[in-house]
Backbone as numpy.savetxt, mean C-alpha at the origin, in Angstrom:
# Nx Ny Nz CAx CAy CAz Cx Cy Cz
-21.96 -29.28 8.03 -21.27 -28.84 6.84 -20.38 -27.65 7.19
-19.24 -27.49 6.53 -18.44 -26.81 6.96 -18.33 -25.74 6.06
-17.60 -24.46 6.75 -18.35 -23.39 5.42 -17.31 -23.22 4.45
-17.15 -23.09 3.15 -16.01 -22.41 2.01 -15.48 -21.42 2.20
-14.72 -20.86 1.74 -13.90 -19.79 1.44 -12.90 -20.02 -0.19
-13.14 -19.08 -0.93 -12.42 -19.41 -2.27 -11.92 -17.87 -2.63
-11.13 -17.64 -2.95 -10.09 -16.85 -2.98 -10.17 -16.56 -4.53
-10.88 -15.62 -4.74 -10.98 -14.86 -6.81 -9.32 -14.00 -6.97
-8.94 -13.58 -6.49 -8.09 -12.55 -6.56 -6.81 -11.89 -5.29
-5.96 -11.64 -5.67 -5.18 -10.76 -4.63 -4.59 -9.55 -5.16
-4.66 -8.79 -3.92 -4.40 -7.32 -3.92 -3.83 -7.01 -3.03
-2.45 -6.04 -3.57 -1.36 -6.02 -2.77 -0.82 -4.57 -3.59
-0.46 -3.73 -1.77 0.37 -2.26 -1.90 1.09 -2.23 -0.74
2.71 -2.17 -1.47 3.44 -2.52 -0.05 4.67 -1.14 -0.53
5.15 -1.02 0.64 6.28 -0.03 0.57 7.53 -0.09 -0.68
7.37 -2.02 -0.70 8.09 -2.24 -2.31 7.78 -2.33 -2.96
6.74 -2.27 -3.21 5.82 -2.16 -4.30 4.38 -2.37 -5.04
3.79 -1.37 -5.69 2.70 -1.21 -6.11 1.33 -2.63 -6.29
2.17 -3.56 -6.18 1.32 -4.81 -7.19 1.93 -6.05 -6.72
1.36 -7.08 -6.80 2.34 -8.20 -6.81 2.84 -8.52 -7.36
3.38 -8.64 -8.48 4.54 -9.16 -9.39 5.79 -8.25 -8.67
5.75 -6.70 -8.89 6.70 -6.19 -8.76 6.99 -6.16 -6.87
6.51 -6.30 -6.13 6.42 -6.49 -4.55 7.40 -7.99 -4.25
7.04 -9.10 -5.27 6.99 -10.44 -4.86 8.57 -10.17 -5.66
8.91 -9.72 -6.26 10.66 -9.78 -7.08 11.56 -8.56 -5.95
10.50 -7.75 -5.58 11.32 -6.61 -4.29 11.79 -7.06 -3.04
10.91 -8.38 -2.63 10.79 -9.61 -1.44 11.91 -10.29 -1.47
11.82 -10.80 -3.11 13.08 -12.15 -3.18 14.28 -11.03 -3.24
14.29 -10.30 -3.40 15.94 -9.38 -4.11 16.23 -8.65 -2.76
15.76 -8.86 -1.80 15.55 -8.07 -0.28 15.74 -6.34 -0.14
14.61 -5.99 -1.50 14.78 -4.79 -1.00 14.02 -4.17 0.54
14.60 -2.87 0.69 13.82 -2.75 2.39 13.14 -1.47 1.64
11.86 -1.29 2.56 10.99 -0.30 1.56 10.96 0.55 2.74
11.78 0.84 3.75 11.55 1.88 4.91 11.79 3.24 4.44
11.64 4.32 4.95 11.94 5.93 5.00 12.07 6.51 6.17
12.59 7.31 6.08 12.60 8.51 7.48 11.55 9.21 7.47
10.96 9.05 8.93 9.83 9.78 8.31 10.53 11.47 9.09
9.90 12.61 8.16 10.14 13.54 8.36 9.25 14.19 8.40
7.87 13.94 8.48 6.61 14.66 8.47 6.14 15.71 9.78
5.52 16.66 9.78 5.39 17.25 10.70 3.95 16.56 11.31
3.56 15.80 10.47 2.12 14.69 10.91 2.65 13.88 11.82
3.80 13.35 11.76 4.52 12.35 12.32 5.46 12.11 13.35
5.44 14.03 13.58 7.00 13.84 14.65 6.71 13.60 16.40
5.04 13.48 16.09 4.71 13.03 17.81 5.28 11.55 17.98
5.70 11.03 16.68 5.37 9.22 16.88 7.18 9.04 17.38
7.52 8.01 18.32 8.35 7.48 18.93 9.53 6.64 17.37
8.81 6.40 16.54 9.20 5.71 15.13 9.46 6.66 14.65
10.95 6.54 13.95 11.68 7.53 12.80 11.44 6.84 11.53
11.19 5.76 11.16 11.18 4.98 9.80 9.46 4.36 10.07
9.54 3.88 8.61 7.57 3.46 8.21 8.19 3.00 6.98
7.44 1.94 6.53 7.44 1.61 5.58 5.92 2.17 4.59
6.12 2.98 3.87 4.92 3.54 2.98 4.38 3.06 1.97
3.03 2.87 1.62 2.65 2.52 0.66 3.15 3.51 -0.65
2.71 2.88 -2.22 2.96 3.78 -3.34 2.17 4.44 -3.66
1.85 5.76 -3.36 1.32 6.79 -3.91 1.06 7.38 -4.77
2.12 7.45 -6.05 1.71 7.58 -7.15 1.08 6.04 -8.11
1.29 5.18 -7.48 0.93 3.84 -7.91 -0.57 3.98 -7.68
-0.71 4.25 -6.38 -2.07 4.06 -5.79 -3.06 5.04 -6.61
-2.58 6.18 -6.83 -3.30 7.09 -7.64 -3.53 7.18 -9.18
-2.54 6.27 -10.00 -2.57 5.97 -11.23 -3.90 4.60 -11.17
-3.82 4.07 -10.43 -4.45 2.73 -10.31 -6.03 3.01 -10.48
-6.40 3.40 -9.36 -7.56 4.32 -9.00 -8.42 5.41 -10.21
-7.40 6.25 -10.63 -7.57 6.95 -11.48 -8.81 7.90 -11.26
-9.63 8.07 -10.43 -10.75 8.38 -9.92 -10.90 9.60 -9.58
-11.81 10.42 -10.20 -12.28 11.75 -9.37 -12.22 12.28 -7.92
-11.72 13.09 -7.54 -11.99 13.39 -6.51 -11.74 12.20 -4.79
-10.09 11.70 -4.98 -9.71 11.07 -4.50 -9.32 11.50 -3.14
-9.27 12.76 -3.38 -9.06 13.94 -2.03 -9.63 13.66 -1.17
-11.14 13.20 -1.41 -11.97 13.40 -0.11 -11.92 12.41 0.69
-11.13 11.11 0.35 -10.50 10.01 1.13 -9.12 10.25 2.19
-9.49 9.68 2.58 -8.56 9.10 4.03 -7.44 8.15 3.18
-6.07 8.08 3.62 -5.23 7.57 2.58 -5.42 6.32 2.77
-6.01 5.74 3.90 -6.32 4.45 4.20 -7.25 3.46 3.40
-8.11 4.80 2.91 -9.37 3.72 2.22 -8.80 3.97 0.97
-8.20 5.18 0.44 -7.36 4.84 -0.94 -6.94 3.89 -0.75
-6.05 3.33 -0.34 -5.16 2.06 -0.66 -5.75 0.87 -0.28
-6.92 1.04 0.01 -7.67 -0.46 0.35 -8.41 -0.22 -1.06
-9.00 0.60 -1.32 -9.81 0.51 -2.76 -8.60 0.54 -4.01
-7.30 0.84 -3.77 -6.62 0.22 -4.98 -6.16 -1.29 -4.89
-6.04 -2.04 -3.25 -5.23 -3.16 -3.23 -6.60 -4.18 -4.04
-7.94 -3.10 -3.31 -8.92 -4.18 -3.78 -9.50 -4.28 -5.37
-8.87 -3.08 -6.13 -9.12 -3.03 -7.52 -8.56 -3.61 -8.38
């Protein structure tokens, strides 16, 4: 027997956008979601551009106490996954 996989939901935070509806119309309309990065976190990296997740998206989403004490990584995995 072979095993399932069934798919409840998708979750999506992309540089164009917050959600899928608005990501999947940023895709077809070809927006580019890059930046310069200008960070002083960033200026060891060989890459001048990144495409960034939404931040204030991610944090409206979430809405959650004490979001600080996260890594921006698991923020945006606990909003793509909310």
């Amino acid at each position: 027997m072979r095993p399932h996989v069934v798919l409840t939901g998708l979750g999506l935070i992309s540089s164009v956008g917050g959600d899928t509806e608005s990501a999947a119309r940023a895709f077809v309309s070809g927006a580019r979601g890059l930046v310069e990065l200008e960070s002083a976190l960033t200026a060891h990296l060989r890459a001048r551009f990144a495409g960034l997740g939404c931040d204030p998206v991610v944090a409206a989403r979430l809405g959650a106490p004490g979001l600080a004490a996260y890594d921006r990584h698991v923020i945006l995995a606990l909003a793509a996954a909310r």
